[in-house]
N, C-alpha and C positions, 0 to 999 in steps of 0.2 A: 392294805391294798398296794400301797406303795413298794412290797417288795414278790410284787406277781412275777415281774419280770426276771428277776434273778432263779424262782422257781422254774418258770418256763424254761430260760436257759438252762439250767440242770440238769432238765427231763428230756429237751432237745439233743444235749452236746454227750449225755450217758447212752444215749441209746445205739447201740453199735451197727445196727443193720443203715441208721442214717448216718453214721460216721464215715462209714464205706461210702458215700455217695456225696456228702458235702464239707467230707472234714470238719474244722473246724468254724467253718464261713456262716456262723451263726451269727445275725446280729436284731440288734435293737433300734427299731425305729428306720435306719439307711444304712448299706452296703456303702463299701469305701468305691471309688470311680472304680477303681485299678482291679476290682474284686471280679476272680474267673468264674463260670457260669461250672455249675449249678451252685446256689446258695439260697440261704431263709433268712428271711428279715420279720421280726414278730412287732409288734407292737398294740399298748389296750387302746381301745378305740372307746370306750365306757365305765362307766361304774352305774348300776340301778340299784337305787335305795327302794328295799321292800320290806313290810313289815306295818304293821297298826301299834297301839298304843304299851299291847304286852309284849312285843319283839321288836327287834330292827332286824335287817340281813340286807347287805349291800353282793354286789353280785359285779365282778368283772369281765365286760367283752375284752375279746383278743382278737388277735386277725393273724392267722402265718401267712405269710405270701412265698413261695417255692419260686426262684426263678431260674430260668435254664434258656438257653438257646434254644434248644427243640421241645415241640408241644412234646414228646411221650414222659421228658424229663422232669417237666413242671407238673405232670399230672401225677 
């Protein structure tokens, strides 16, 4: 579970059609002050242990949050 967030970042920073639009302004958990609008800040919010006596499976929330100066950017 521990390395969710490096996946996330992966799958966020490869993908070109959002590169075009946030560069590189991926972050974990807080954006730096100085950081120009638009950017993503991802962070897990959970882990749910599910499973009975013959499985375990633990399951990760995440949160992306998009932020932009204007509503159409952050939607």
């Amino acid at each position: 579970m521990l390395k969710i967030g490096k996946v996330i970042y992966e799958l966020l920073s490869k993908n070109e059609e959002l590169k075009k639009v946030v560069d590189t302004k991926i972050y974990p958990l807080i954006a730096n002050e100085t950081t120009s609008f638009p950017f993503i800040i991802y962070k897990r919010t959970g882990i749910v242990n599910d499973g009975n006596k013959d499985y375990q499976s633990k399951y990760a929330m995440i949160n992306l949050i998009v932020v932009d100066n204007e509503y159409e950017g952050s939607v």
